[in-house]
C-alpha positions as CSV (number, residue, x, y, z in Angstrom):
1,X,5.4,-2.8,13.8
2,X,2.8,-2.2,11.1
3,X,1.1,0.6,13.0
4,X,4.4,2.5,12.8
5,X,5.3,2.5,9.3
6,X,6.3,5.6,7.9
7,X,4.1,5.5,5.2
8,X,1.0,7.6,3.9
9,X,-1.5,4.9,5.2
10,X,0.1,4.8,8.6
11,X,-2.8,5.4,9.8
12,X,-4.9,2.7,7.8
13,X,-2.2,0.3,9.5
14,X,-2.8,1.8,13.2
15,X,-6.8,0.9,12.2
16,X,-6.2,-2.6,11.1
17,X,-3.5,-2.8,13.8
18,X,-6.3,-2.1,16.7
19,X,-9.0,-4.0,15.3
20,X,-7.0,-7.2,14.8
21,X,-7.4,-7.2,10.8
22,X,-4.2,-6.7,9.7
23,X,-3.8,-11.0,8.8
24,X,-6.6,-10.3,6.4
25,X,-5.3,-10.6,2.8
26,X,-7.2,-7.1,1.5
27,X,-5.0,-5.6,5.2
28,X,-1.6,-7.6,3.5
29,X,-2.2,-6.1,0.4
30,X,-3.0,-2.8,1.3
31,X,0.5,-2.9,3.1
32,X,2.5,-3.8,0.5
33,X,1.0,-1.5,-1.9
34,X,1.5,1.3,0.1
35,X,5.2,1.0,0.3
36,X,5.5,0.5,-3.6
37,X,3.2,3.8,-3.9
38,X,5.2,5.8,-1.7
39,X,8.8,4.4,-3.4
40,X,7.2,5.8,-6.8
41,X,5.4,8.4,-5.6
42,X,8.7,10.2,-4.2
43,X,10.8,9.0,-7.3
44,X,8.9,11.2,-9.3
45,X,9.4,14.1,-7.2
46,X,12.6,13.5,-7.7
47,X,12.0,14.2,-11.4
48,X,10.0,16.8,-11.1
49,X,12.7,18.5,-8.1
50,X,15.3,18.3,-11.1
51,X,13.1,20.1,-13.8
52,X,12.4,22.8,-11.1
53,X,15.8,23.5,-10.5
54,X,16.3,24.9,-13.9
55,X,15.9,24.2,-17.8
56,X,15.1,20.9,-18.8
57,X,18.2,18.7,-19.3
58,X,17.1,15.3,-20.7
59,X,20.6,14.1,-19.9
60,X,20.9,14.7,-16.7
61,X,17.2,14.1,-16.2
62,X,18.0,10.7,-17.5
63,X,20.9,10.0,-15.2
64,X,18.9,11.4,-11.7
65,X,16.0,9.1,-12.9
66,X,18.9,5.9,-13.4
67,X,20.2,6.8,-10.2
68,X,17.3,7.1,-7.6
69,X,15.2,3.7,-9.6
70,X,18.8,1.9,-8.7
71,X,19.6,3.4,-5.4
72,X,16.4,2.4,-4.7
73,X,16.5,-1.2,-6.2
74,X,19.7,-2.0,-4.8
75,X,18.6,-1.1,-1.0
76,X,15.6,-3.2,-1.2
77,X,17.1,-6.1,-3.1
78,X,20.2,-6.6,-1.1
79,X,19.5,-4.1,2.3
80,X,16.9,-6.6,4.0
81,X,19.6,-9.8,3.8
82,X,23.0,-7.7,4.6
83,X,21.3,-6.1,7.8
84,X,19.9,-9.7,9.4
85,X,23.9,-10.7,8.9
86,X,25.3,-7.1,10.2
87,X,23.3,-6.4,13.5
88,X,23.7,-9.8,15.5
89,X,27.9,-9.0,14.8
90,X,27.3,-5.6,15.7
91,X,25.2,-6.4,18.8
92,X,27.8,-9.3,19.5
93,X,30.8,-6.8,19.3
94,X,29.5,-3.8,20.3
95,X,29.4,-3.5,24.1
96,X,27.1,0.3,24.1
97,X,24.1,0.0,25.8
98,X,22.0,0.3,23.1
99,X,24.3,-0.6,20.1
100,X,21.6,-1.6,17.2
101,X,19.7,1.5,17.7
102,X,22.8,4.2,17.3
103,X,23.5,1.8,14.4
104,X,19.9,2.5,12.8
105,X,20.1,6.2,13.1
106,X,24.0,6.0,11.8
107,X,21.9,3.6,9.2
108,X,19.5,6.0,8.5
109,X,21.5,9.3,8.2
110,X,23.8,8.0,6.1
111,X,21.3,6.3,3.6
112,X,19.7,9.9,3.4
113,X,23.0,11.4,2.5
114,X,23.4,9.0,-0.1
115,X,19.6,9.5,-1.4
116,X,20.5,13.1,-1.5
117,X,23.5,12.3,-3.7
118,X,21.7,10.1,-6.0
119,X,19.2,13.2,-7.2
120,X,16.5,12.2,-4.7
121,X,14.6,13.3,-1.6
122,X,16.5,12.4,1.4
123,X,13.1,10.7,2.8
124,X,13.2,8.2,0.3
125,X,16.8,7.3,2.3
126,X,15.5,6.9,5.5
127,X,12.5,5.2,4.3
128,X,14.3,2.8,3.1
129,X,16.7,2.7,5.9
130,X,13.4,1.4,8.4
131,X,12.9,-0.6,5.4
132,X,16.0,-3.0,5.7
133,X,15.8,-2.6,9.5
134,X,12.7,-3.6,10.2
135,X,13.1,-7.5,10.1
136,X,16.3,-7.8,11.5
137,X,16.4,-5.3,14.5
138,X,14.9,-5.9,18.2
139,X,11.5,-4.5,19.6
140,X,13.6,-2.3,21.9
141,X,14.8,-0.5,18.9
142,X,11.2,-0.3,17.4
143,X,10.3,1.1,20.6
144,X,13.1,3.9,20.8
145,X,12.4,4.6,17.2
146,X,8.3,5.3,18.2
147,X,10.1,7.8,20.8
148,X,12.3,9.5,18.8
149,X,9.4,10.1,16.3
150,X,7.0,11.4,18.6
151,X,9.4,13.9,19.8
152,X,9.9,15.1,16.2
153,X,6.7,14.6,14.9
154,X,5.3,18.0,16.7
155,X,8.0,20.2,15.1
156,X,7.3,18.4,11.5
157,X,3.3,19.8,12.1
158,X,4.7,22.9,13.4
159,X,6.6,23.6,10.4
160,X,3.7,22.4,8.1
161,X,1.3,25.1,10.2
162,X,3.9,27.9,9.6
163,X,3.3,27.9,6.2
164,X,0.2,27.1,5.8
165,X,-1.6,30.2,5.9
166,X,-5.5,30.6,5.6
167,X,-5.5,33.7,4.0
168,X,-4.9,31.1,0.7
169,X,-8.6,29.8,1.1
170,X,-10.1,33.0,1.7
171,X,-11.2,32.8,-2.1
172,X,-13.7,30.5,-3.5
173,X,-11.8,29.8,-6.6
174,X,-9.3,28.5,-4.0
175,X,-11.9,26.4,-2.3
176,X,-13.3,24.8,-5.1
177,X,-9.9,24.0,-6.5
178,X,-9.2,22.3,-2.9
179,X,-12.5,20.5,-2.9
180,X,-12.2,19.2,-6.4
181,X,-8.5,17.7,-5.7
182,X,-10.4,16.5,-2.4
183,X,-12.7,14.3,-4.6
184,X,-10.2,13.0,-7.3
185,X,-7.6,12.2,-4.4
186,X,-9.9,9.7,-3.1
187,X,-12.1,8.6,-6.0
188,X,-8.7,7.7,-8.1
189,X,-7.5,5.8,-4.8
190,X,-10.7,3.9,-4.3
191,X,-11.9,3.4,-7.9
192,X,-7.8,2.7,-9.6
193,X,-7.0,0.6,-6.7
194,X,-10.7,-1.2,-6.0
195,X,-10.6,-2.6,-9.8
196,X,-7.0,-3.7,-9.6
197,X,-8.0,-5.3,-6.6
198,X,-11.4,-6.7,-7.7
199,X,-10.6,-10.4,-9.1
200,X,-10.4,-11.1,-5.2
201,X,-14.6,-10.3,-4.9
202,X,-16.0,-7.1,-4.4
203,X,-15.7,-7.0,-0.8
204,X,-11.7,-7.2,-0.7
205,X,-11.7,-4.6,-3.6
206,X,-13.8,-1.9,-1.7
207,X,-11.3,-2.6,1.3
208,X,-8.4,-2.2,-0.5
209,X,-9.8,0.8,-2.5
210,X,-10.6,2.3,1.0
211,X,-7.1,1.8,2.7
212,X,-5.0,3.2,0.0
213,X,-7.2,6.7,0.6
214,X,-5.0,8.3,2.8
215,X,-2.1,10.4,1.5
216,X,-0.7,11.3,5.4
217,X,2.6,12.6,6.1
218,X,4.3,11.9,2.8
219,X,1.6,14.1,1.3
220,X,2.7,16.9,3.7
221,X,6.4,16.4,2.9
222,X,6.1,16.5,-0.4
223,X,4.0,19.8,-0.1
224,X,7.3,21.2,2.3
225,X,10.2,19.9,-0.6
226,X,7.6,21.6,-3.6
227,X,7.3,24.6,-1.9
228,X,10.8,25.1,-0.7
229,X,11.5,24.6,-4.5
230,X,9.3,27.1,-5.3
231,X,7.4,25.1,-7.2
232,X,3.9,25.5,-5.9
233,X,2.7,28.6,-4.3
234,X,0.9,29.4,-1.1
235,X,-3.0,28.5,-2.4
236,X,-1.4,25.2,-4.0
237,X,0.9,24.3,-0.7
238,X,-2.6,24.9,1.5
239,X,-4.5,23.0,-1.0
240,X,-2.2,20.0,-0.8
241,X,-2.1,20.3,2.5
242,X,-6.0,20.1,3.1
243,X,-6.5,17.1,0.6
244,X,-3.6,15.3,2.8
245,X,-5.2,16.1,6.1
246,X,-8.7,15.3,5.0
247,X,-7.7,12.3,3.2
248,X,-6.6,10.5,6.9
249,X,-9.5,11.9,9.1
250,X,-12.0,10.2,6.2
251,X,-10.0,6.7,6.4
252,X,-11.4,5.2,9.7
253,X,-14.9,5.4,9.2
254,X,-14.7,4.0,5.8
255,X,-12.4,1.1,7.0
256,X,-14.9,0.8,9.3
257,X,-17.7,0.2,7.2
258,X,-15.4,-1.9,4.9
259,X,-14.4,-4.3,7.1
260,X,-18.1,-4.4,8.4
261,X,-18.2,-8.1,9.7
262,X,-14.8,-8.9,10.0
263,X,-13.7,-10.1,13.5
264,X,-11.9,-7.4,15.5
265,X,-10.3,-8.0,19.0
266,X,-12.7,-8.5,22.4
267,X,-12.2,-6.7,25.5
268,X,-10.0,-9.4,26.6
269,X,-7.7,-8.8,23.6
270,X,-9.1,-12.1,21.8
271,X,-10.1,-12.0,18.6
272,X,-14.2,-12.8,17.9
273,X,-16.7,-12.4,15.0
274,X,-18.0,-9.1,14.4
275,X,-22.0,-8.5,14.2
């Protein structure tokens, strides 16, 4: 399950995942953090959507703001215990073949409708959506999920490629500007994160530090929804673009080194202490 979340350190997760790591408590934290990051990180481009659309309105700014933090609040408060009671009725009652997953995509459509309604992205919906789900649906569904997103997932990096265009970084100011967002991205992560995490020792801090480096896919969609809004032009939307893809290629050799040590499953699949 952790190796598909839809997060922007999926792919930290798919690392920890495959080397066994992910009971360690800097792997539990990174986790968790990540989905509180990527909550916040698309509430505020919710905020800043609103102000693009127009002149500022404090009032209305005030109200989108009230409704996505509740919308928000209210799904992850109360989403995770209504959904363990609704599926085994549904799967009781329903007699389709595969009755919880058409109810998860029904889920998830409709809680990106609603996201859309309440001022906010509508992938803050269906994050949300495989949020509530996760605990209370069957592996099956996981597994049909993983399908329907690898069928998807080519289009979503088509559409990124389409407007990405390299004539953007055919200047150096360009380049330096991509290269300098490059370096904060992943100093802020590993130097704001590392200290919050560094009462736990120095080693958890650096791993924690390390796995919040990626910005992945959410990265990406933000880039899409900015542009779309015309908020940030073609250098900016290839520059964003760049920091997000470099951001995940850098992650598993520093986890690597990170968790230097740490034990990490044995051809056999058991789990033994790394040299």
């Amino acid at each position: 399950m952790a190796g598909r979340l839809a997060t922007s350190v999926g792919i930290t997760a798919q690392v920890l995942a495959a080397k066994g790591l992910l009971q360690e408590r800097a792997s539990q934290i990174i986790l968790a953090a990540a989905v509180i990051d990527d909550v916040l990180g698309l509430l505020i481009l919710a905020l800043v959507s609103s102000l693009a659309k127009g002149k500022v309105n404090l009032l209305e700014l005030a109200l989108t703001a009230t409704l996505a933090i509740g919308f928000t609040l209210i799904v992850v408060k109360w989403g995770t215990k209504t959904m363990k009671r609704v599926v085994p009725h549904v799967h009781e009652n329903l007699r389709g073949a595969e009755a919880q997953f058409a109810m998860a995509m029904i889920l998830l459509f409709a809680l990106s409708v609603l996201a859309v309604y309440a001022g906010v992205a509508a992938i803050i919906g269906a994050f949300l959506a495989g949020m509530v789900l996760a605990e209370s649906v069957s592996h099956r569904v996981h597994d049909l999920a993983q399908g329907v997103s690898e069928l998807l997932v080519p289009f979503f990096l088509a559409g990124i490629g389409l407007h990405f265009s390299l004539s953007a970084l055919s200047n150096w100011s360009t380049v330096t500007l991509a290269g300098l967002v490059l370096l904060a991205a992943i100093l802020s992560k590993f130097i704001g994160c590392g200290l919050g995490a560094y009462r736990l020792g120095r080693a958890d801090a650096s791993r924690v530090g390390v796995g919040m480096i990626p910005r992945g896919e959410v990265g990406m969609v933000v880039a899409q929804i900015g542009q779309s809004l015309g908020v940030i032009g073609e250098h900016v939307y290839a520059v964003v673009v760049l920091m997000s893809v470099a951001t995940t290629l850098v992650a598993p050799p520093l986890l690597k080194l990170a968790y230097r040590g740490l034990e990490t499953p044995g051809p056999d699949g058991e789990r033994f202490r790394g040299g």
